[in-house]
Kinemage of the C-alpha trace (Angstrom):
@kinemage 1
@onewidth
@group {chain A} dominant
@subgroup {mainchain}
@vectorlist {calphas} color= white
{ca unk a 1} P 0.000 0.000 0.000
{ca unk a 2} L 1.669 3.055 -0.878
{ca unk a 3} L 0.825 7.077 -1.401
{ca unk a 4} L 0.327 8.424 -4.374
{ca unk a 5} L 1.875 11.393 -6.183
{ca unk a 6} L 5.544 12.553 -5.351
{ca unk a 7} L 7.329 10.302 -3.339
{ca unk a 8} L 7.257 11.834 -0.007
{ca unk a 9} L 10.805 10.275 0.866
{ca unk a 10} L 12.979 13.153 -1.384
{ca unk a 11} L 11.117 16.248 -0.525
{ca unk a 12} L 11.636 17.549 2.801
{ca unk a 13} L 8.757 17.933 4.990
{ca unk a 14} L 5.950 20.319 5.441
{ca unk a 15} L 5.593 22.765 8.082
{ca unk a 16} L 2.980 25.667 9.726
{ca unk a 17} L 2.196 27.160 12.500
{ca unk a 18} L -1.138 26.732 14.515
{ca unk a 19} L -2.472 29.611 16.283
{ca unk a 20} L -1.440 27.777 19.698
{ca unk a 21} L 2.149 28.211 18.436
{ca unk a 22} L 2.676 24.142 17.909
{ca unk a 23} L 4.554 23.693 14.800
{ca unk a 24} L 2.897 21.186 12.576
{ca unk a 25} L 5.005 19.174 10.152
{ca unk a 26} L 4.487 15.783 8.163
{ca unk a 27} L 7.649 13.824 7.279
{ca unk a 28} L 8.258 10.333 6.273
{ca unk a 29} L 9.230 7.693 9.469
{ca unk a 30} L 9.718 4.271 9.907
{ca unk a 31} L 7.846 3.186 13.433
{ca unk a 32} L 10.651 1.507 15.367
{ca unk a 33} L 8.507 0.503 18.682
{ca unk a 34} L 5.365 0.780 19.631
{ca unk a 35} L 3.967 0.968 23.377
{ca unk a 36} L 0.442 0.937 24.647
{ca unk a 37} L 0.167 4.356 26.815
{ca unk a 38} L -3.617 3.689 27.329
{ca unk a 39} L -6.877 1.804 26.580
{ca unk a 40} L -7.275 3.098 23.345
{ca unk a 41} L -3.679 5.018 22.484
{ca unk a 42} L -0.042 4.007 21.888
{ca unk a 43} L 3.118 6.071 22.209
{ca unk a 44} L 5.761 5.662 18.771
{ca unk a 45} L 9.155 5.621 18.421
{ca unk a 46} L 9.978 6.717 15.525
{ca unk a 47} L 12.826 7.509 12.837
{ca unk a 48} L 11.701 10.263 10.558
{ca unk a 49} L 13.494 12.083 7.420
{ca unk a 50} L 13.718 15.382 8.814
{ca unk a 51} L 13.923 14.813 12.461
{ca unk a 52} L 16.115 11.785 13.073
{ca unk a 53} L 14.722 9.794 16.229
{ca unk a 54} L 11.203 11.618 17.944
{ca unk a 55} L 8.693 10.168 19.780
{ca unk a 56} L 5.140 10.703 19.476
{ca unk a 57} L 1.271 9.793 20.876
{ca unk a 58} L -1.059 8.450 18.837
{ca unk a 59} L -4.538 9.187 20.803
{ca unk a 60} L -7.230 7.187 20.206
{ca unk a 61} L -5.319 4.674 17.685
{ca unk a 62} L -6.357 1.521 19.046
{ca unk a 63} L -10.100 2.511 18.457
{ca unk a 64} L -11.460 0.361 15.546
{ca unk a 65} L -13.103 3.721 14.035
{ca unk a 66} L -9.937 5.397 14.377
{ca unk a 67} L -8.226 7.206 11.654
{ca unk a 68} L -5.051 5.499 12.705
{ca unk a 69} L -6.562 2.072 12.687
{ca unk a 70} L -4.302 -0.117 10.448
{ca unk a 71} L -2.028 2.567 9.653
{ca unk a 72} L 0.929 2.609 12.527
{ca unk a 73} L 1.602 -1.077 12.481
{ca unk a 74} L 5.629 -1.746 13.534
{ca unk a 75} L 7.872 -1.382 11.370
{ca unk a 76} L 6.115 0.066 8.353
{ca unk a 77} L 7.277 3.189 6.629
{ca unk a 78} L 4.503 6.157 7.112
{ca unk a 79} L 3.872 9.917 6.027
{ca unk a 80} L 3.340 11.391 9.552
{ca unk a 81} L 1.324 14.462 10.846
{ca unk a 82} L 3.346 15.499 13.621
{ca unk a 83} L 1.871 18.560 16.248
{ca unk a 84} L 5.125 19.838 17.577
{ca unk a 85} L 5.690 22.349 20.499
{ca unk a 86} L 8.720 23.917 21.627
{ca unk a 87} L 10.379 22.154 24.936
{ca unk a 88} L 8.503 18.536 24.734
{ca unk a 89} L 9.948 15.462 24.305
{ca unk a 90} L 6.576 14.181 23.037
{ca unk a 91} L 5.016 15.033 19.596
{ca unk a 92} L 1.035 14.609 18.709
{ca unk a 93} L 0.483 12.569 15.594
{ca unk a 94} L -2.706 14.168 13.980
{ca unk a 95} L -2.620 11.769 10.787
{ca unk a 96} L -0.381 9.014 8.788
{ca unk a 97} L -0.143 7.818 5.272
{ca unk a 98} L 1.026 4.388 4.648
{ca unk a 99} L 3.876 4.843 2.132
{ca unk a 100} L 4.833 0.587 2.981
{ca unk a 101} L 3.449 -1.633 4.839
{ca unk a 102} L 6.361 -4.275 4.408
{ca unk a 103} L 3.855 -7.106 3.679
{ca unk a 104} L 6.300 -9.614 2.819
{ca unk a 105} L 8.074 -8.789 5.977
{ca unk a 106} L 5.035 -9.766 8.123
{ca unk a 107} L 3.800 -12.725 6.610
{ca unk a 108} L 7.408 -14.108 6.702
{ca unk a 109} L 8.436 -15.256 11.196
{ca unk a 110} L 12.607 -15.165 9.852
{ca unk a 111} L 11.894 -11.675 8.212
{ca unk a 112} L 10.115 -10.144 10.701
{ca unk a 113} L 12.145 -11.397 13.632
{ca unk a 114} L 15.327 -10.239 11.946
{ca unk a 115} L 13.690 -6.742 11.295
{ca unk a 116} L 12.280 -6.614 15.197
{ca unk a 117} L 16.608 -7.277 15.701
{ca unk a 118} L 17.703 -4.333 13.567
{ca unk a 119} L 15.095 -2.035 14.565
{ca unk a 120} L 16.063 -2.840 18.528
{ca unk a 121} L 19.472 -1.892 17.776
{ca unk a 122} L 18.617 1.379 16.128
{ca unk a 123} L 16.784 1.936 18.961
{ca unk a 124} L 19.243 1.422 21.662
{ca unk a 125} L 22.620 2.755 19.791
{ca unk a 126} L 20.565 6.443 18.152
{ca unk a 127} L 20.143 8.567 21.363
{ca unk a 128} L 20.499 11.644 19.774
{ca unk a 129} L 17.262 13.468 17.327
{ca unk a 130} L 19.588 14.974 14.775
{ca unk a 131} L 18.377 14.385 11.634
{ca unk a 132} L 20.327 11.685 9.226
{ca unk a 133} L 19.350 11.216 6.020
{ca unk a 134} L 21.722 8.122 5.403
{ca unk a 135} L 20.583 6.458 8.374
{ca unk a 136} L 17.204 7.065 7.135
{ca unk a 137} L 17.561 5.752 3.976
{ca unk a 138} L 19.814 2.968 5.293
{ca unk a 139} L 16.594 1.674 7.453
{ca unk a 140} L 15.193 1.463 4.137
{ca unk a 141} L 17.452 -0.335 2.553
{ca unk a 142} L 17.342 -3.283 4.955
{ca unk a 143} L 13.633 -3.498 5.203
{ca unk a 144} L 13.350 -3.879 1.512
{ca unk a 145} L 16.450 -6.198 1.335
{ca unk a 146} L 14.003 -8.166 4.475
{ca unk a 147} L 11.293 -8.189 1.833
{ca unk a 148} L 12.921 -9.825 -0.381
{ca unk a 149} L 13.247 -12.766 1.398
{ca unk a 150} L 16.432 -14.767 2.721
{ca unk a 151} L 19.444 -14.551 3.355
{ca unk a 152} L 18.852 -12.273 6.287
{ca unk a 153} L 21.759 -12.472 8.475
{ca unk a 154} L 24.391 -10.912 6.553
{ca unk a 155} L 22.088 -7.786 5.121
{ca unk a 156} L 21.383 -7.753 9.308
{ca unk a 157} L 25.198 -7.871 10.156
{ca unk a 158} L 25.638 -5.223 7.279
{ca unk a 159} L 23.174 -2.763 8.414
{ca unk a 160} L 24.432 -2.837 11.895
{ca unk a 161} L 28.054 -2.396 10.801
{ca unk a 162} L 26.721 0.486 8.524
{ca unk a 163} L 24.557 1.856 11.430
{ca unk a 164} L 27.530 1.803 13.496
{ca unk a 165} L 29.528 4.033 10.857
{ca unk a 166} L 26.987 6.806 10.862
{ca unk a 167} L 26.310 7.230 13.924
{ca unk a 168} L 30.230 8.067 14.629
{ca unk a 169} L 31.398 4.800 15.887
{ca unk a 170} L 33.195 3.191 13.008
{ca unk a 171} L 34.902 0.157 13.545
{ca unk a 172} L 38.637 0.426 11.658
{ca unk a 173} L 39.716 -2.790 9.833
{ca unk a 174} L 42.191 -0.872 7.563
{ca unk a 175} L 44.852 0.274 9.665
{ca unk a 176} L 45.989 -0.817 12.925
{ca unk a 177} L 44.322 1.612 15.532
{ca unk a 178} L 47.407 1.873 17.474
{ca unk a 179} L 50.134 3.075 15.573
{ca unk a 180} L 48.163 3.444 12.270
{ca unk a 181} L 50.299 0.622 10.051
{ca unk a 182} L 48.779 -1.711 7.280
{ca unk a 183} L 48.181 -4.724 9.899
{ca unk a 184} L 48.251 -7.260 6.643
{ca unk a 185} L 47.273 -10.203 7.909
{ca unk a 186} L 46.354 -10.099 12.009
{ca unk a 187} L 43.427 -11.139 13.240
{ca unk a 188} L 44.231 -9.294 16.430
{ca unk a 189} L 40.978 -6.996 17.217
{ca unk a 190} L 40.448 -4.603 20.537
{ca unk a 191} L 37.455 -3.142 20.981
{ca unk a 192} L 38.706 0.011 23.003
{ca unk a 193} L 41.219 1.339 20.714
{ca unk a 194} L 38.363 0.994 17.603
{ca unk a 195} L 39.036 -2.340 15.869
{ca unk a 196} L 42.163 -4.447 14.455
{ca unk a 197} L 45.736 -4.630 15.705
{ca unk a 198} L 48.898 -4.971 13.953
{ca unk a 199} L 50.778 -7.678 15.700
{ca unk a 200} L 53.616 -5.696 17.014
{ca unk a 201} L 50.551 -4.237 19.105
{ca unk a 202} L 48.711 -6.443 20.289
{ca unk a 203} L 48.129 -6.708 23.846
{ca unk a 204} L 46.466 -8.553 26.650
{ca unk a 205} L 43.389 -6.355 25.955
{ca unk a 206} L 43.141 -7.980 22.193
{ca unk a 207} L 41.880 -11.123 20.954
{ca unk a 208} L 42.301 -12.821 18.050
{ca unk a 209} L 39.222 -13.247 15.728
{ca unk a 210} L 38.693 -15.217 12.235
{ca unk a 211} L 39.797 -13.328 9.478
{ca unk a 212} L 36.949 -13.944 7.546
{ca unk a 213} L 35.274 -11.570 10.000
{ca unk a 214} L 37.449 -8.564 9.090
{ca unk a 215} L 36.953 -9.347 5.713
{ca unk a 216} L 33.262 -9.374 5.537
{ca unk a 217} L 33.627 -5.978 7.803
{ca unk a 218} L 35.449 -4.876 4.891
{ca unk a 219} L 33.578 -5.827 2.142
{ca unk a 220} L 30.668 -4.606 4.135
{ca unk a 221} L 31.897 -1.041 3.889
{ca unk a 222} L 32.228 -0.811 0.299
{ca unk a 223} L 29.559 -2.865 -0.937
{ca unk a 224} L 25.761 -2.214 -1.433
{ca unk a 225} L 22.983 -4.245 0.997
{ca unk a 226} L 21.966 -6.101 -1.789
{ca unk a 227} L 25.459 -7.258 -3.206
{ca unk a 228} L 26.443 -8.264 0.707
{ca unk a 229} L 23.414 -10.846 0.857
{ca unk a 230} L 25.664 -12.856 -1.858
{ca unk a 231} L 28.162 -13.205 0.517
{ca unk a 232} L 29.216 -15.949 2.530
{ca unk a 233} L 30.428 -17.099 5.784
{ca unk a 234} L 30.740 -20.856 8.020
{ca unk a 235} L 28.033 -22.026 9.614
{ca unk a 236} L 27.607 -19.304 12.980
{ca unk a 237} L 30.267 -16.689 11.339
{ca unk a 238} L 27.332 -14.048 11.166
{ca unk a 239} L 26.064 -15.051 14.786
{ca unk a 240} L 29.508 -14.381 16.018
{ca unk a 241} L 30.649 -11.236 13.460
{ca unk a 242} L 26.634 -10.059 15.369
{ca unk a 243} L 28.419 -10.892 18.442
{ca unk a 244} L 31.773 -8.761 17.715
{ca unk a 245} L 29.673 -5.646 16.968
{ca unk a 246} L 27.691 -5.966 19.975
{ca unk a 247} L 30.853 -6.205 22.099
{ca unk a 248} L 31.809 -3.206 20.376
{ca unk a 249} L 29.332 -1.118 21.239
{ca unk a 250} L 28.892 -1.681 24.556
{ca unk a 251} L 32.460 -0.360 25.217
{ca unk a 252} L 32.163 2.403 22.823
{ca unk a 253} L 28.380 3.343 23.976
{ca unk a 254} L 28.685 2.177 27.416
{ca unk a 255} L 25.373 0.395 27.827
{ca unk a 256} L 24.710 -3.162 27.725
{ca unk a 257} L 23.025 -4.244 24.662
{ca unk a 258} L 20.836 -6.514 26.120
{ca unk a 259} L 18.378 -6.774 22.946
{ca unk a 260} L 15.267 -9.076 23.664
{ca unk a 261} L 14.756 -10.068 19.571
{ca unk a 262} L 18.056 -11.846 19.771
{ca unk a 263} L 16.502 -14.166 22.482
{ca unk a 264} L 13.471 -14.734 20.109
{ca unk a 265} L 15.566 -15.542 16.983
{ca unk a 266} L 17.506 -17.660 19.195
{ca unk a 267} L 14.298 -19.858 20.239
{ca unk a 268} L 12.840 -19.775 16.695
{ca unk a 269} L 16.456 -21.093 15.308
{ca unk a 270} L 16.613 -24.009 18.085
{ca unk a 271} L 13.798 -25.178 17.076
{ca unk a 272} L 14.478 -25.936 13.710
């Protein structure tokens, strides 16, 4: 289900005034979480074009004569009404345009699951509400790679790695991140000083990691979402090149990554 006309995704948004001085804007979003507030309303977390990460109340959504009804579902990508007021944390959606639903995603318990994942991570490494077009566009790109069906772990391990990158926490795999020398061949990685080690460097704080890990990372950073889902590693090498970046950025963000979709995929691929 999509919106008709321009595509709302390359025009920046709309904006007024009301007479109650809240600044009303639309702007295309992808809905990261959803959480019931009340009987009838839910509170969004969204990811929006112009605004980066905002959250927002949807009153009344959960009525089944509500505007809203079938609209806001997680994950989809939506042109959002937005009531906006100076000094709150908490927007007003007034009205939302489904630009993509993600069907495919849905319908599919791998796709979805692996989406829930990526989302979860946006949500706990993008703190800040600058606005990111890349990122934005980047969330795109991996729901529509989800869409398309599997493979889903390395377009998952791709997006984080990317995710990583633009929100200022790149991971180096070119140069050694202590004294800045082509590391050629170590698998020596440290997660405090950024990312590989040359092996005159290496340290009790390092470990050593399969190379095929660094050279996905590197692939990853020069190759498109939908060349990386060609590529290839052993059986559990995404599960633990998943692992590496979570490690990561709990030392670099300080916060335990603790992501409750990871527990999920975990029980749906155990029971296979």
């Amino acid at each position: 289900m999509r919106t008709r006309g321009k595509n709302r995704t390359d025009v920046p948004c709309r904006a007024q005034k009301s007479e109650r001085e809240n600044i009303r804007v639309t702007t295309p979003s992808f809905i990261l979480r959803r959480v019931r507030w009340s009987e009838s309303s839910l509170i969004l977390t969204l990811y929006s074009l112009d605004f980066g990460r905002i959250s927002a109340i949807v009153k009344g959504a959960l009525r089944p004569k509500s505007p809203f009804y079938g609209r806001i579902e997680l994950l989809s990508m939506v042109d959002i009404a937005l009531a906006r007021r100076e000094g709150r944390e908490l927007d007003t959606a007034t009205e939302a345009t489904v630009i993509n639903h993600y069907d495919p995603i849905r319908s599919d318990p791998d796709a979805f699951v692996h989406s829930c994942l990526f989302a979860e991570w946006l949500m706990r490494t993008i703190t800040g509400s600058e606005p990111s077009h890349p990122m934005f566009h980047l969330i795109r790109g991996v729901f529509d790679n989800f869409a398309a069906g599997a493979p889903f772990w390395p377009v998952l391990c791709s997006g984080i790695e990317k995710a990583l990158r633009l929100s200022g926490f790149a991971m180096e795999v070119d140069r050694c991140t202590r004294c800045g020398c082509d590391p050629r061949k170590s698998s020596l990685w440290d997660a405090l000083s950024g990312g590989i080690v040359c092996e005159n460097c290496g340290s009790g704080s390092s470990e050593e990691i399969p190379q095929g890990l660094i050279i996905f990372l590197r692939k990853s950073r020069n190759s498109r979402l939908d060349e990386v889902r060609n590529l290839k590693l052993w059986h559990g090498g995404y599960r633990q090149c998943f692992d590496l970046m979570r490690r990561f950025a709990e030392v670099h963000m300080e916060t335990r990554m603790n992501l409750k979709s990871l527990a999920v995929l975990e029980a749906i691929e155990n029971d296979r």
